[in-house]
Phi, psi and omega in degrees: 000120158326135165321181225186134160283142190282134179274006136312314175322099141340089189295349190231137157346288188285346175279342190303331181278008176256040186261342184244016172267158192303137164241033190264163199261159172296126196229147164227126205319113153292104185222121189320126159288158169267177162299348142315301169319295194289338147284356168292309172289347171283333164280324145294323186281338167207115189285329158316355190276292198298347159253012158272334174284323189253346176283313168334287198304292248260326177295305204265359151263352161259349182293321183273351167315283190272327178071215175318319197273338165234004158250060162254192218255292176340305222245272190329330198239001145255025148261336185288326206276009190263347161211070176257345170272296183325314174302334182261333165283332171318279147009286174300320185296319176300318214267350161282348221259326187290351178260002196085351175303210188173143191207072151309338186268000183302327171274349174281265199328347208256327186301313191304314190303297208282303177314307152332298212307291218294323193306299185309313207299311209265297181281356164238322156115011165336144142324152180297291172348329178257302171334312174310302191300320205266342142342266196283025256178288211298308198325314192287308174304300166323301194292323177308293179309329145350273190283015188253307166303337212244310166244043157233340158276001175044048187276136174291138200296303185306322192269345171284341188263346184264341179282334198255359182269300162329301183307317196290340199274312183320319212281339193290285181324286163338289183310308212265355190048354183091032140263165193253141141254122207282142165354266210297353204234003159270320173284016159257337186272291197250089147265007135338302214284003200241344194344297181321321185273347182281145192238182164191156169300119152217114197073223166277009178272165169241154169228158164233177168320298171300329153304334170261354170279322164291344167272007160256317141340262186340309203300316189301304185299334165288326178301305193293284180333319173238008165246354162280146178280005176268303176307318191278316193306323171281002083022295211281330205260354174260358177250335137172145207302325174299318176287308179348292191295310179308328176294311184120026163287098204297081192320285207300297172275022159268351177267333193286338186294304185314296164336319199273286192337307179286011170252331170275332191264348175303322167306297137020244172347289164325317187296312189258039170242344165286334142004273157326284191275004187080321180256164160288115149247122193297348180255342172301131180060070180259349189257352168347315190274318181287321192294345172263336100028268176329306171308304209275341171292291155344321163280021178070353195271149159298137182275348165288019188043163187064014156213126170150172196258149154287316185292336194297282215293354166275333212275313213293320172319312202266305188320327182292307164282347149278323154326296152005272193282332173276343162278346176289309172315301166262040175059023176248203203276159209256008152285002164315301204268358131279006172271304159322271169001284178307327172297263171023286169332292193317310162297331196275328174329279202306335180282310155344272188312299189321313177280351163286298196301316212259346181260352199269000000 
């Protein structure tokens, strides 16, 4: 019977140089984040801290500013309804911006929608309801053409939003000849069209229709963002797109549902913007579009898509509206308050990139 190799032995050729190498497992150098580090990583896993850290600061420094006169009941729940269309167009504006997109046409689709509404209603003689519906049709539509362009011609989304943000505002003008439909002749005919604007109490706040809508919004869409297989796909597709599809995610017609979706809640936002002002105006909320931006910059989300909070861009909503109003309050001048603002923009960028380079 053959000798038996010893099970110390290298039984192969090629094993012999492993007979005097370590046989320790591999281990790695641990080394303590400073405290920079770890607000760095705290802040990438939550994109939503920093403008909740300046929405806090900015209340309690015009609250000691101002006192009694900005921290009341009153005054707090007329910044939310000052920016409850911004917060719902914001909304539409996050779920293009998370995909890496920019949606420029959001405030013309959202004027065009609320013009359908008062146009059918008042000039064909629709229900209000179907008005409504058809309303929310153009909303659907605008967006759809949108996402169509941008992923199946594969058109860059700034230059597709910049061409339909002209158009929708002509067509808008056009369609509407630039007349307002007055208050008083929607709330005898369609007081539908006014839903939005109706309020109530508690205690001394006032609240409307539009502020719980928007805060019903948010809540839906944060939930849908992060507990849905819908949400992480749009995550994937914004941080990229391309593993997205390797993954099995169906890029093009997941960017186009987000459009036509940021198209339905702009139709939204128009409803309730008719609300807000009580009349249809063809002129109302034209800044919109910057103004949703804003939000949504200032709120934390990358404008590079696949990271950010939805609540950042409502926080964000509100740091523009406590800035607002608290510099109104205290009388100074109201180039001011876009002066903060732009800062703001700049910083909430540079803090972006900082926490990308170092968390990513």
């Amino acid at each position: 019977m053959a000798d038996t190799i010893p099970a110390s032995q290298p039984s192969q050729e090629f094993e012999k140089v492993l007979v005097d190498s370590s046989k320790s497992v591999a281990s790695f150098d641990g080394h303590d984040r400073g405290p920079l580090q770890k607000a760095q990583h705290f802040l990438h896993g939550n994109p939503a801290a920093v403008p909740l850290i300046v929405l806090v600061l900015s209340l309690l420094i015009f609250g000691v500013i101002l006192g009694s006169k900005f921290f009341s009941a009153f005054t707090m729940t007329l910044i939310l309804q000052q920016v409850a269309i911004v917060g719902i167009v914001g909304a539409a504006q996050t779920l293009v911006i998370l995909t890496a997109g920019i949606d420029l046409s959001v405030g013309a689709i959202m004027v065009l929608s609320s013009v359908v509404m008062g146009q059918f209603a008042f000039r064909y003689g629709l229900p209000p309801s179907i008005a409504v519906l058809c309303g929310f049709a153009v909303g659907a539509l605008c967006g759809w053409i949108n996402g169509v362009l941008v992923a199946y011609w594969r058109l860059p989304p700034f230059i597709v939003t910049l061409g339909t943000w002209q158009i929708v505002l002509a067509a808008n003008f056009l369609y509407s000849a630039n007349e307002t439909i007055r208050s008083q002749d929607i709330e005898a005919q369609a007081p539908l069209l006014q839903l939005f604007g109706a309020s109530f109490r508690v205690g001394n706040a006032v609240f409307t229709l539009g502020v719980v809508t928007m805060v019903l919004l948010v809540l839906l869409l944060w939930y849908i963002l992060n507990h849905t297989a819908y949400g992480r796909h749009l995550y994937a597709i914004g941080d990229d797109p391309d593993s997205a599809e390797l993954a099995g995610v169906r890029v093009k017609p997941m960017l186009v549902s987000v459009y036509v979706i940021s198209g339905l809640i702009c139709a939204l936002a128009g409803w309730a913007l008719i609300g807000r002002l009580g009349s249809v105006s063809p002129t109302a909320g034209q800044f919109a579009n910057i103004e949703s931006i804003t939000a949504v910059v200032i709120g934390g989300i990358s404008l590079f898509g696949g990271r950010g909070s939805i609540l950042g861009m409502l926080f964000g909503a509100l740091i523009v509206g406590v800035f607002s109003l608290g510099l109104r309050l205290w009388g100074t001048d109201p180039q001011w308050t876009y002066l903060l603002i732009g800062v703001l923009i700049i910083a909430a960028v540079a803090i972006d990139q900082w926490i990308r380079k170092v968390a990513g």
